[in-house]
C-alpha positions in Angstrom: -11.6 -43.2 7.7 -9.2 -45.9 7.0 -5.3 -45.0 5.9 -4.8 -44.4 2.3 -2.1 -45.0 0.4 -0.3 -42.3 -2.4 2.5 -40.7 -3.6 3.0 -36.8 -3.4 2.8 -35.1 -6.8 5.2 -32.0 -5.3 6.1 -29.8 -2.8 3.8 -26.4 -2.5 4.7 -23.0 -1.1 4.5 -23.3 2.5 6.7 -26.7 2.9 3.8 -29.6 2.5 3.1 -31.5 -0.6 0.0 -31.7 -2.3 -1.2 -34.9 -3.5 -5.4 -35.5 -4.4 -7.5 -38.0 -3.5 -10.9 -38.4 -5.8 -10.4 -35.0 -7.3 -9.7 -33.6 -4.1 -6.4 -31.5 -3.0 -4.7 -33.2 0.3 -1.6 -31.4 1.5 0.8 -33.4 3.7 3.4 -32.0 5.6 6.9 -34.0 6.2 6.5 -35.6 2.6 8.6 -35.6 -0.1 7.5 -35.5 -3.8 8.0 -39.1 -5.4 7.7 -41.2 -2.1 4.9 -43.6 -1.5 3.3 -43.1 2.0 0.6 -43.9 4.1 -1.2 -41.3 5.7 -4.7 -40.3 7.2 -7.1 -37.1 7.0 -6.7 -35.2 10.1 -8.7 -32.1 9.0 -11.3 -31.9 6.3 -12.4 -28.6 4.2 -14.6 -28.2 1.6 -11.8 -27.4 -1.0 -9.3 -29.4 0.7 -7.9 -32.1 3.2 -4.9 -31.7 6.2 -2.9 -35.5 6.1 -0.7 -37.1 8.3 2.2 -39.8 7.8 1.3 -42.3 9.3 4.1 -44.6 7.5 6.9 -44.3 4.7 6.4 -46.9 2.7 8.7 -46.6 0.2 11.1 -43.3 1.3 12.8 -40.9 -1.4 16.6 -40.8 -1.3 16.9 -37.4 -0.4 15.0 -38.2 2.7 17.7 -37.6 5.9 17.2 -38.0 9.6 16.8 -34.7 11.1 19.7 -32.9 12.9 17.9 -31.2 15.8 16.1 -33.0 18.6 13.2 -30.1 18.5 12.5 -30.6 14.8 8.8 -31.2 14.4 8.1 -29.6 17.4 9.7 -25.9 17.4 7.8 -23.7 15.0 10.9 -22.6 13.2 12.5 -25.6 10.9 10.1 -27.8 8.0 12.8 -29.3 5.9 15.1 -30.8 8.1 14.0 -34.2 6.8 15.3 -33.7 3.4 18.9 -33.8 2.3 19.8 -29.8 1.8 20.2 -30.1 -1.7 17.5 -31.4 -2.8 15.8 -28.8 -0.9 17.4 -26.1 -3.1 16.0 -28.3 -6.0 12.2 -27.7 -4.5 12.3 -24.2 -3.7 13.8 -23.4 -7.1 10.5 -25.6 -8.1 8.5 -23.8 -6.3 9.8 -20.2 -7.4 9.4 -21.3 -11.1 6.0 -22.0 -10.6 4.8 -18.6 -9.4 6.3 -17.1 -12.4 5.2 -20.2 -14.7 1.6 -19.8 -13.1 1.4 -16.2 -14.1 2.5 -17.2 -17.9 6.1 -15.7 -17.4 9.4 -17.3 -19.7 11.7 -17.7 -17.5 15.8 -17.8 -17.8 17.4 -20.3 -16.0 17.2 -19.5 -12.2 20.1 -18.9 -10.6 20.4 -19.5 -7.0 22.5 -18.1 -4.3 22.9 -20.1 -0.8 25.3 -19.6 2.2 25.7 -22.6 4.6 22.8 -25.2 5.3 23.3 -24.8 9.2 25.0 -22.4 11.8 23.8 -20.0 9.6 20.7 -17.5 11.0 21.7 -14.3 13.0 18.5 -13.7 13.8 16.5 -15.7 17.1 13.1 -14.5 18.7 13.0 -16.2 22.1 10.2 -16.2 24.5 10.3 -16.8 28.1 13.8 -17.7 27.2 13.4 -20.8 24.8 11.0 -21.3 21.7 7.1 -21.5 20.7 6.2 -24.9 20.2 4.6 -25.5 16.6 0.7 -24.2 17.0 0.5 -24.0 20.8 1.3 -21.7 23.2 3.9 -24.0 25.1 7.4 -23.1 24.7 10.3 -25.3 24.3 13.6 -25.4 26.8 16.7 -25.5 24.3 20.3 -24.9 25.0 21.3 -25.2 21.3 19.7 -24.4 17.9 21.7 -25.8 14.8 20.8 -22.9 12.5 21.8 -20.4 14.8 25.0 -18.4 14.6 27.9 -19.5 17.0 27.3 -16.4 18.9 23.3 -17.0 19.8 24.2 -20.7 20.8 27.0 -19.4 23.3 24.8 -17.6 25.0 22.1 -20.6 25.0 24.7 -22.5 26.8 26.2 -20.1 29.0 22.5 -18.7 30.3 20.2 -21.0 31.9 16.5 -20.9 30.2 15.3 -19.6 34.1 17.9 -16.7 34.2 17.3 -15.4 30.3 14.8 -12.4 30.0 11.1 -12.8 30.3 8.6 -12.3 27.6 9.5 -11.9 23.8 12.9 -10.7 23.2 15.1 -10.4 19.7 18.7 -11.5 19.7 21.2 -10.6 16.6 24.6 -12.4 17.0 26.6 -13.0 14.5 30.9 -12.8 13.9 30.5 -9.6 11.1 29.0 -7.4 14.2 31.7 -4.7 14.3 30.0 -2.5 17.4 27.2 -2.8 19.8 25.4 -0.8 23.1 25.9 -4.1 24.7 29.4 -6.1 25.7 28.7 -9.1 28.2 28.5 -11.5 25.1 31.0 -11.0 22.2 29.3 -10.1 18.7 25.8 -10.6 20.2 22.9 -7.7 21.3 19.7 -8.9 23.0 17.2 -6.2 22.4 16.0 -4.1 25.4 12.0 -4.7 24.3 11.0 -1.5 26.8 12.0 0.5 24.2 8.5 2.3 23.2 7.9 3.6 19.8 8.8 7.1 20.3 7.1 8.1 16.5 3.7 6.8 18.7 4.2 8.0 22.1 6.5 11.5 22.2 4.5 13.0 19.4 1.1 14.5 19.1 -1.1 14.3 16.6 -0.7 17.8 15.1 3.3 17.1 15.3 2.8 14.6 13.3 0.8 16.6 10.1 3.6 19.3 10.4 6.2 16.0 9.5 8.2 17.1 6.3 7.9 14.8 3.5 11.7 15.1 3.1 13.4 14.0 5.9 17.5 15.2 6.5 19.3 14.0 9.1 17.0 13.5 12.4 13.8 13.0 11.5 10.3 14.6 12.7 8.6 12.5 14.4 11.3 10.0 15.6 14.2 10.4 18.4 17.2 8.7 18.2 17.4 5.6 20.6 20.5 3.6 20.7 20.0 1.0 22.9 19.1 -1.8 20.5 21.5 -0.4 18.1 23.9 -3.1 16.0 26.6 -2.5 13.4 27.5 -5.2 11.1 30.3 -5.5 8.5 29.0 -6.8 5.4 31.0 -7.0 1.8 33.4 -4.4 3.6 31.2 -1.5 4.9 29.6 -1.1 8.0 25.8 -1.0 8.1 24.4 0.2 11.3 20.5 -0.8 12.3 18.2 -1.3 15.2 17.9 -5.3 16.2 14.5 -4.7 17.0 13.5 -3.6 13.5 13.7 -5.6 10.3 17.4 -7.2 9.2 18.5 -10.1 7.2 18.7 -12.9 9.5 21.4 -14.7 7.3 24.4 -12.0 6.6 26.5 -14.2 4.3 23.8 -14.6 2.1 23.2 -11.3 2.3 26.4 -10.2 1.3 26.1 -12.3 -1.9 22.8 -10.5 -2.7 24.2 -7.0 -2.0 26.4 -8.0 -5.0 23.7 -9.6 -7.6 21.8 -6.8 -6.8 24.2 -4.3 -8.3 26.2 -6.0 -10.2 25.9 -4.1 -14.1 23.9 -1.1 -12.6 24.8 2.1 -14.3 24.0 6.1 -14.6 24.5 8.6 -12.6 21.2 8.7 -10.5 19.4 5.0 -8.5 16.3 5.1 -6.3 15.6 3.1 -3.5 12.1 2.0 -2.7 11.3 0.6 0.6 15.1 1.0 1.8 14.6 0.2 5.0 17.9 1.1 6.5 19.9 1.6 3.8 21.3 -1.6 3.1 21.8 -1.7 -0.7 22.4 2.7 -0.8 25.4 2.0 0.8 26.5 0.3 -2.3 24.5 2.5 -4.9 26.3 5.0 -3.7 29.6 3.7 -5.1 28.2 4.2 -8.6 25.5 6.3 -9.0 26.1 9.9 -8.6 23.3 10.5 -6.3 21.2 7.8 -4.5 17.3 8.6 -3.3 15.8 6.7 -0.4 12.5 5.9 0.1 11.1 4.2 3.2 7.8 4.8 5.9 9.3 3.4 8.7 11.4 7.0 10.1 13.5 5.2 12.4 14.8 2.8 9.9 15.8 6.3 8.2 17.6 7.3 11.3 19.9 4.3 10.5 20.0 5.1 7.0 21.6 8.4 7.3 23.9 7.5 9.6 25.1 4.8 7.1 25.2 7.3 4.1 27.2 10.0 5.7 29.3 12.0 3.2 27.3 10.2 0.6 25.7 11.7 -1.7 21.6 11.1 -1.4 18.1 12.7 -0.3 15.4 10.8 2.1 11.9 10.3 2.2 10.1 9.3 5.0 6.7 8.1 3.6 5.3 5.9 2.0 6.3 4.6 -1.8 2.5 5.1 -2.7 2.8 8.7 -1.2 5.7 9.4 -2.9 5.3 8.7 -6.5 2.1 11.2 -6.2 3.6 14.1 -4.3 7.5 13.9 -5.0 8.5 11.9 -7.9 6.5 14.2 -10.6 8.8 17.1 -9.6 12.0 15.3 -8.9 12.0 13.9 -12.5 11.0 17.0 -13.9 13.9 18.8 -12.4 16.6 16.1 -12.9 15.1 13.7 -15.4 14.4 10.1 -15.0 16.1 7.5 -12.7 18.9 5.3 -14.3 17.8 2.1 -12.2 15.3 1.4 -9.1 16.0 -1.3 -6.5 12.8 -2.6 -4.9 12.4 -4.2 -2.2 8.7 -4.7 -0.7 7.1 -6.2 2.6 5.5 -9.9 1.7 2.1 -7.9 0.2 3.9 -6.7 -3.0 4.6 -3.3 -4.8 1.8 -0.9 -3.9 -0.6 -0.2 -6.8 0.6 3.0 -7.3 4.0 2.3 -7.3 3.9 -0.6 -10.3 1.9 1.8 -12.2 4.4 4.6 -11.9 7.3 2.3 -12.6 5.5 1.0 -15.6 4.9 4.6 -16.8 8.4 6.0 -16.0 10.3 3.0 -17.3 13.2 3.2 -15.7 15.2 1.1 -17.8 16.7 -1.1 -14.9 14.8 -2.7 -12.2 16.0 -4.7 -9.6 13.2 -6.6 -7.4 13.5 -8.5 -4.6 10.9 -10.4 -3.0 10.3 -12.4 0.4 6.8 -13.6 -1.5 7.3 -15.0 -4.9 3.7 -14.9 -6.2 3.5 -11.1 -5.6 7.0 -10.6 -6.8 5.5 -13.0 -10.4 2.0 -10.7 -10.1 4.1 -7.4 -9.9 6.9 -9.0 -12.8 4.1 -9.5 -15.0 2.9 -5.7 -14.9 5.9 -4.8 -15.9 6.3 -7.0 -18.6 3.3 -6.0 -20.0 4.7 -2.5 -19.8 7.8 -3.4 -21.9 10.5 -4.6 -20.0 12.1 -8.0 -19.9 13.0 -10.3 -17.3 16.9 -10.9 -17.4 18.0 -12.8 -14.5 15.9 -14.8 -11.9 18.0 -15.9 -8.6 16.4 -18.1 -6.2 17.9 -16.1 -2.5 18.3 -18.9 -0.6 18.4 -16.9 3.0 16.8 -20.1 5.2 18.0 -23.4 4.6 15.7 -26.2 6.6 12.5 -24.3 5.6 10.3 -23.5 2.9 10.7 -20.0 2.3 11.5 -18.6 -0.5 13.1 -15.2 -1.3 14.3 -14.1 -4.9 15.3 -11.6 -6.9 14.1 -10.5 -10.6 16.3 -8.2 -13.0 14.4 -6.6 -15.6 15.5 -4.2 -18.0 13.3 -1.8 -20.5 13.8 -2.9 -24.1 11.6 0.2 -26.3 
């Protein structure tokens, strides 16, 4: 098939942009909306067609040269080639057409950012360097421009033959306070023999006789602190394990923590999937009594360490669980929750758990989202249900790539 000349129409979720050819979608990565290109079909579907650039005919102004000499190749970075503005411009796009797609007014979206580079905590290495893009070859690298000062010192202190072998997680960043591990200053590189002990030290029967509410230790789950990593953030030290999930971005992060609560109020907040207690830490400064809710028990383990002396209760299940064995009789003994944070994996709120928000109505909600057309599905439930959405912020946790994470505030309006 000969070239084919055309100009983008936008960028979609994922980082290519769509343009059609006879009817047909074609999605191109490395485009930019607005510029005319040439390109040709590399992979054909019945519903849709894979393009190449084959040449920039007439480039957009926000198109930039790329700042990293893997770019292209590493599997990590999409944006690079556009000016880090604009791309702030097309994610906000992009978030305002999940919500738009599911018939959703939205107010003005406000977006919060952190720097466009130096700026990601958070590296998975493998066989010491990175995955190439959709192979299994990995690429030698002594520097990454989006990592934290503290990764790339140890890229160029440790050659790529003397790092660890096989997949390994490394956290570094300045706001580390404490660590299991001092050769490198503000930087843990997770020990990945550590097994999960919820799996292999319990039995089956153990695990029935697991309480649903879960104080201190935890059944099931044995405290392990060889991967463990305590960070500073907006003044308060938040302990977790660098092999389970954390913000990769902390001063973004820190920005969030305070969108997330700012106007809260009442005396009693819940917490769904709380992970390790990350925004309790702060609920706890103004509600009288924060409740956690979270299935992963050793993320728990970390979350009562970080509420100590605070006042709160934990449950380790999940929030579908939970809003059919526990909430019924924890609302019927202290009434309804004042406000909810939510914060659920990339699939969404379970079922259960939008219904039983949209029956309880908490009257504040605050949802945040690392998929926005879940987050818009989920939104519009509970608009239907009464409330309205306040405040849309576009989290802007990865500069240089195309995902999106974002937060929704919604309050009940009878």
């Amino acid at each position: 098939m000969a070239n084919i000349t055309l100009t983008p129409e936008k960028m979609v979720f994922g980082g290519s942009c769509l343009a059609k050819i006879n009817g047909k979608n074609v999605f191109i990565p490395f485009a930019i909306p607005g510029e005319k290109i040439e390109i040709s079909i590399q992979k054909s579907y019945r519903d849709y067609d894979v393009a190449k650039i084959e040449k920039i005919l007439e480039p957009s102004p926000h198109r930039t040269l790329p700042f990293c000499p893997l770019y292209g190749k590493c599997g990590g970075c999409n944006l690079q080639h556009i000016e880090a503005g604009f791309q702030q411009e097309l994610r906000k796009n992009m978030l305002a057409e999940c919500f738009e797609r599911e018939g959703i007014k939205i107010p003005e979206i406000e977006i919060i950012s952190g720097e466009p580079k130096n700026y990601r905590s958070r590296i998975q290495l493998t066989d010491g360097g990175f995955n190439e893009k959709q192979t299994n070859n990995v690429l030698k690298l002594d520097f990454c421009p989006v990592a934290t000062d503290e990764i790339n010192t140890y890229l160029s202190q440790v050659p790529q033959d003397e790092r660890p072998k096989g997949r390994v997680h490394f956290f570094g960043d300045r706001r580390i306070v404490s660590s299991t591990q001092t050769e490198f200053k503000n930087l843990v590189i997770a020990d990945e023999t550590k097994k999960d002990l919820w799996a292999s030290r319990q039995t089956g029967n153990a695990r029935k006789k697991a309480k649903n509410r879960i104080k201190q230790r935890f059944a099931g789950t044995l405290a392990d602190n060889r991967n463990n990593c305590t960070v500073c953030l907006a003044g308060k030290n938040i302990e977790f394990d660098v092999q389970g999930f954390f913000q990769s971005n902390l001063g973004v992060l820190e920005k969030t923590i305070g969108a997330v609560t700012e106007g809260l109020w009442g005396n009693r907040a819940l917490d769904m999937y709380a992970g390790a207690g990350t925004f309790s830490v702060f609920l706890t400064d103004i509600f009288k009594k924060t409740t956690l809710v979270e299935h992963n028990r050793d993320a728990l383990v970390h979350a009562e360490l970080n509420l100590t002396g605070k006042p709160h209760e934990t449950y380790g299940l999940s929030g579908s669980r939970w809003v059919k064995e526990n909430a019924p009789q924890i609302i019927e003994k202290n009434g309804n929750f004042d406000a909810v944070i939510i914060d659920p994996p990339r699939s969404g709120m379970e079922k259960d758990v939008v219904q039983w928000l949209c029956r309880t109505k908490i009257p504040q909600i605050r949802s945040i989202s690392c998929d926005p057309s879940t987050q818009a599905r989920d939104v519009t439930r509970l608009i239907k249900a009464g409330y309205n959405l306040k405040k849309l912020y576009l989290l802007d946790f990865y500069p240089q790539t195309a995902h999106i994470e974002s937060l929704a505030c919604l309050e009940y309006e009878p």
